[in-house]
C-alpha positions in Angstrom: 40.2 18.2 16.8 39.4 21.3 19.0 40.0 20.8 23.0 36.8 21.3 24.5 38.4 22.6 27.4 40.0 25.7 29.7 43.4 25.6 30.2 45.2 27.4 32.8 49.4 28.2 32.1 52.3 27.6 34.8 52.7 31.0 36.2 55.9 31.5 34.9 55.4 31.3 31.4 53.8 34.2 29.4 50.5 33.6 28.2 49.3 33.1 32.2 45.6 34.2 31.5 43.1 31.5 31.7 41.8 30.0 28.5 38.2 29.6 27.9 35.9 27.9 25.4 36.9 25.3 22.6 37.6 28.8 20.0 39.9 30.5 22.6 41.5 27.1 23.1 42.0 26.4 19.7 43.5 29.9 19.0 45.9 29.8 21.9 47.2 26.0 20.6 47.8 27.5 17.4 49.8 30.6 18.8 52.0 28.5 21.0 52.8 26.6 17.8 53.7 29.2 15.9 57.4 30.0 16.2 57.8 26.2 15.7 58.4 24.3 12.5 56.4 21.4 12.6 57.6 19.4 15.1 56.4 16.5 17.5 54.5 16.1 20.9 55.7 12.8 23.2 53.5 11.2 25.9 56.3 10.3 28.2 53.7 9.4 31.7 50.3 9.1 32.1 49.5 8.8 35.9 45.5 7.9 36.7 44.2 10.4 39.7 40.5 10.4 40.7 37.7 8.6 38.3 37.7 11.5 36.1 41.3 13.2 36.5 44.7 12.1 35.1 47.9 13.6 35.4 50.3 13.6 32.0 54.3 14.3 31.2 54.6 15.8 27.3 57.5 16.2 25.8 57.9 18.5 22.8 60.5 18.4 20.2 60.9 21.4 18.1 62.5 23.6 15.7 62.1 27.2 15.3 60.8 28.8 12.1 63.5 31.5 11.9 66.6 30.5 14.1 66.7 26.7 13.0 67.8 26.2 17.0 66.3 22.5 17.9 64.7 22.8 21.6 63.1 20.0 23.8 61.1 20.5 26.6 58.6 19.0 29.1 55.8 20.0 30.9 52.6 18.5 33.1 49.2 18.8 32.3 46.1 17.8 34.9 43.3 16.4 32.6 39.8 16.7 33.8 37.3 15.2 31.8 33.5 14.8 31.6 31.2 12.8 29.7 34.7 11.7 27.5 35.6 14.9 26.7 38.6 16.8 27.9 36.8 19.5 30.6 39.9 21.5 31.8 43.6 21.3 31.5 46.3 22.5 34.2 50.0 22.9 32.9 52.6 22.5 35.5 56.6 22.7 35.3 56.5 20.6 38.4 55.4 16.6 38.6 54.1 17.2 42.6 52.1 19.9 41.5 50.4 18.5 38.2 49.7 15.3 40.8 48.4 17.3 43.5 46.0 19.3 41.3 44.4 15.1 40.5 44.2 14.1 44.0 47.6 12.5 43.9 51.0 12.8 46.5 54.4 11.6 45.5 
């Protein structure tokens, strides 16, 4: 499935440009996959916000293609969606912040 969406990175990391269009979306989900064997993607929290907003914890178990190292991280994405389909995504590092971006305080 392509996102039909624009995603916007945490600052930090190093793909921060903003991400538009379902192509651009697509391409980008493949590059940040590539380094990576095949590995898996965790819904750990899902946290409703406003009608059309919700606030998510992913976790991501993975190996990569050349080292072998195993890695697992976590992140936060704020979902928007219209009309049933995902609108926009906004990764965050932080919980507050992926809350705060759906109209949510801790």
């Amino acid at each position: 499935m392509i996102p039909r969406s624009n995603g916007w990175p945490p600052a930090h990391w190093p793909e921060t440009a903003t991400i538009r269009g379902p192509e651009a979306t697509w391409d980008f989900m493949l590059a940040l996959n590539e380094p990576w064997e095949e590995g898996s993607y965790e819904l750990m929290e899902l946290i409703g916000g406003t009608e059309d907003m919700t606030a998510a914890r992913v976790g991501r178990h993975v190996r990569g293609q050349s080292s072998g190292i195993a890695a697992e991280f976590e992140y936060w994405a704020a979902v928007r969606f219209r009309a049933g389909k995902v609108l926009r995504i906004e990764w965050f590092a932080d919980r507050a912040e992926a809350l705060e971006a759906v109209g949510l305080r801790e």
